[in-house]
ZAMARGU-4260 file (C-alpha; in steps of 0.2 Angstrom, whole numbers, plus 5000, padded with zeros to 4 digits):
<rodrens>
0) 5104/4929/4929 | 5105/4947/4926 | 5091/4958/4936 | 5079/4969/4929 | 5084/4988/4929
5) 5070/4995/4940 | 5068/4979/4950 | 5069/4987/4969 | 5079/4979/4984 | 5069/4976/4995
10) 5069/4964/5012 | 5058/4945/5012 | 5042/4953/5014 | 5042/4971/5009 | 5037/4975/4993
15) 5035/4989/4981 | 5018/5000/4983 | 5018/4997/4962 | 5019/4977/4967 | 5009/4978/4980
20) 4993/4986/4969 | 4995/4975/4956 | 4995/4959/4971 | 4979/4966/4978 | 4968/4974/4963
25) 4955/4982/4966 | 4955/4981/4985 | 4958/4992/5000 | 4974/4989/5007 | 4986/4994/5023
30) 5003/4994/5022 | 5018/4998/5035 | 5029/5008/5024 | 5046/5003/5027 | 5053/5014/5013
35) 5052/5031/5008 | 5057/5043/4995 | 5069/5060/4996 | 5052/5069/5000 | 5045/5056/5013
40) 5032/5049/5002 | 5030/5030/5003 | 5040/5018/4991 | 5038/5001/4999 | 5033/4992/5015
45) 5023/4976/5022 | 5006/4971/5019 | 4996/4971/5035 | 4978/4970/5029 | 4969/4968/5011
50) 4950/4968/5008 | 4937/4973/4996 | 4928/4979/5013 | 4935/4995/5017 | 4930/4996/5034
55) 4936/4977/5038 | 4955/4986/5032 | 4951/5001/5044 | 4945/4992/5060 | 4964/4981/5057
60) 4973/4997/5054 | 4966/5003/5071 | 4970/4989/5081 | 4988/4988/5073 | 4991/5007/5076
65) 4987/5003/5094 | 4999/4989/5095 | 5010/4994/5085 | 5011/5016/5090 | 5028/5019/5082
70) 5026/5013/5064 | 5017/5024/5048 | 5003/5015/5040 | 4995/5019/5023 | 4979/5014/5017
75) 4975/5013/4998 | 4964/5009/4987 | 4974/4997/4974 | 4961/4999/4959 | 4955/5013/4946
80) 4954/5028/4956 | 4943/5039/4947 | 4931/5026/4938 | 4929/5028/4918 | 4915/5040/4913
85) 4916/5049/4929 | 4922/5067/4926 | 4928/5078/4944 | 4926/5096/4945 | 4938/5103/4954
</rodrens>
């Protein structure tokens, strides 16, 4: 079975930051990136904590950090970033 042509190589348990907002729509999520791009941007990495609570996601991410001091967490929100009807001035 021939795989698809973006499909990412990644180990049991790490996924793509694209897979991982599609998994967790429209909730905040933590991730320990595992990957990163030429410019050190994240690419991939391990879901820690997910919630529509943003602060439920933080207060994990704290405790994690503090267990855990050597690895890079992100925090996202997997969902529409700038709601529709809503114009930014920048």
């Amino acid at each position: 079975m021939a795989r698809k042509k973006n499909a990412a190589r990644f180990p049991q348990g790490v996924a793509s930051l694209e897979q991982i907002e599609a998994q967790y729509a429209d909730q905040w999520v933590l991730v320990e990136e595992t990957h990163w791009n030429k410019r050190g941007q994240p690419l991939a990495g391990r879901v820690i904590a997910h919630s529509q609570d943003k602060e439920t996601v933080v207060e994990t991410g704290v405790q994690y950090g503090k267990q855990h001091p050597d690895v890079q967490l992100f925090l996202f929100y997997a969902g529409e970033k700038i709601p529709e009807g809503v114009v930014v001035l920048l």
